[in-house]
N, C-alpha and C positions, 0 to 999 in steps of 0.2 A: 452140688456141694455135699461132700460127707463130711460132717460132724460128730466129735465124741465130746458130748453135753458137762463130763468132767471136766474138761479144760477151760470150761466158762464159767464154772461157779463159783471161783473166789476170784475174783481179777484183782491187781493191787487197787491202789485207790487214785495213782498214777499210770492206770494204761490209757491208750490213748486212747480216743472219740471215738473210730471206727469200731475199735475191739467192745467197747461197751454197748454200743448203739447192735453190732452185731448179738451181743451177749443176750441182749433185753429181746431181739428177732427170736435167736430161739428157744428164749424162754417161753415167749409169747403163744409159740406153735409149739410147744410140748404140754402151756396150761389148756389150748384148745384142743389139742388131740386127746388128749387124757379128759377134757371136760364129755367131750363126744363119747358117742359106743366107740366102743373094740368090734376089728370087723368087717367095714363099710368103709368106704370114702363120704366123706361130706364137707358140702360147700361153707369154712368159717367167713365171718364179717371182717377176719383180719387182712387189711388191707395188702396189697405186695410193697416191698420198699424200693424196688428197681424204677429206673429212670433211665426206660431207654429212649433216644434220641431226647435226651434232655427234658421228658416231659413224664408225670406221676403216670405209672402203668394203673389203667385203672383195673385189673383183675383181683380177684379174694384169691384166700389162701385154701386148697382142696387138700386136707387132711385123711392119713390112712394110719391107725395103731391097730396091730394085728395082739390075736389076743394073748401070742408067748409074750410076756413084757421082755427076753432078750430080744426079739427082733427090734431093729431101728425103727420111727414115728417117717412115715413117707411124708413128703407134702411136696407141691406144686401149686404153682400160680394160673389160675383159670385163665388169666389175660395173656400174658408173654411168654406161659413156659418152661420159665424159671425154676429149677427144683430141685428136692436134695432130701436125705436120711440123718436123724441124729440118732445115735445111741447112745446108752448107756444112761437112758433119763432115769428107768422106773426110781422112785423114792426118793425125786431130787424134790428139790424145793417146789421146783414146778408143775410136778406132777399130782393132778387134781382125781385121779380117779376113787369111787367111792371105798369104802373098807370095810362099810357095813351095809348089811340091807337098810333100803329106807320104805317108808309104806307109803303106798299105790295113790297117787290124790291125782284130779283134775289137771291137765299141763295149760294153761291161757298161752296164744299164739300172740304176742302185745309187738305191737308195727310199733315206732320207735325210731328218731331221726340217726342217721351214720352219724354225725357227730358226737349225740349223747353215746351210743356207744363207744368210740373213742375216749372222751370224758372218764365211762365205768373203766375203762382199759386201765385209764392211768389213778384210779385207787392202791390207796398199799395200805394192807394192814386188814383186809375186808377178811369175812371168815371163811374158810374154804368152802363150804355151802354158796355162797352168793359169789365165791370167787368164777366157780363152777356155773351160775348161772351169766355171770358176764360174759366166760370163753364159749358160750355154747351158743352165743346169738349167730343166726345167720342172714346171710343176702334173702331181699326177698323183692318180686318182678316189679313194687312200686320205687323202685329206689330205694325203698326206706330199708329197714334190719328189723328181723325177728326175733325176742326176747322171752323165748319157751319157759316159762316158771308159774309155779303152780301159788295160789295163793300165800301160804308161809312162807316161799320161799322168795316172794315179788315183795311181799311186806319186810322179810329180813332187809332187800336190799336198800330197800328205800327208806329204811333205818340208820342205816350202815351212810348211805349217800348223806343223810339231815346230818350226823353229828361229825361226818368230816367237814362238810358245807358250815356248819358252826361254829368250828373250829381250826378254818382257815385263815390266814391271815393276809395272803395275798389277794388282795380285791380282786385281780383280773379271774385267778384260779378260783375264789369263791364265786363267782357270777357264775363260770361255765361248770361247777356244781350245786348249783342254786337251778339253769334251764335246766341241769337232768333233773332234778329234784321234781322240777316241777309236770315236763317230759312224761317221768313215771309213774306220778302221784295221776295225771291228765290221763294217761294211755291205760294206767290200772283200771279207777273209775269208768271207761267206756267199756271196756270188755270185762264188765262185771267181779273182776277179780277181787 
């Protein structure tokens, strides 16, 4: 799939299901390529959306942003395959890369259930710092996801996590930001963070 990331960023408010659901896909893989280096490939926690033979492909999404920002963001699917370039992202909304130096601290490797990332995924409003640290989580060999953040940066999020959890008002949504809450506050605490 070649995509040009322009024609996704205002949809009316009447397009239909696919076009949005695909919209929010590669915004998804433009905040995690941009959260990642420039450079390399690397394995994101973003899951694949494809269903082949009717069943959830279970591979992540492998991320490539080279460091011209005109070159397109690569991505493929570790599981089925699946893959495709978007251009035209740098300076969109979803584009998380940094703009200034930040200073050198400690990175904590914090294990972390798939779901709770999931959960961080569907925050809006977080500050690009912590936004940055939710698209950067990756797979890791216990099943679980790795949540790279350095102390400031674990504490913003789980800041960020308490006063949407506060101030939600759908019970079922408050509970599954109440487990990450508690997920990160629990996975912080062990790894000294």
């Amino acid at each position: 799939m070649v995509t040009d990331l322009q024609h996704f960023l205002h949809l009316p408010l009447d397009a239909p299901g696919p076009a949005r659901r695909l919209a929010k896909q590669l915004g998804d893989l433009v905040r995690a390529a941009t959260a990642g280096d420039a450079g390399t490939a690397w394995e994101s926690a973003l899951p694949c959306r494809r269903r082949p033979g009717h069943r959830a492909c279970s591979g992540r999404m492998v991320l490539h942003r080279d460091f011209d920002v005109s070159v397109p963001i690569r991505w493929q699917c570790s599981g089925c395959g699946d893959q495709g370039r978007i251009s035209k992202w740098a300076d969109s909304p979803f584009d998380l890369r940094r703009r200034r130096l930040a200073r050198a601290e400690p990175v904590h490797q914090i294990l972390i259930p798939t779901d709770v990332a999931a959960t961080l995924r569907e925050l809006h409003l977080l500050d690009v710092d912590s936004e940055r640290l939710v698209f950067r989580i990756h797979p890791h060999a216990t099943g679980k996801v790795v949540l790279p953040a350095t102390e400031d940066g674990l504490e913003g999020l789980i800041g960020s996590l308490a006063a949407k959890a506060n101030h939600e008002s759908d019970r079922a949504r408050q509970r599954r930001l109440d487990l990450a809450f508690e997920a990160l506050n629990g996975a912080a605490g062990s790894n000294g963070a």
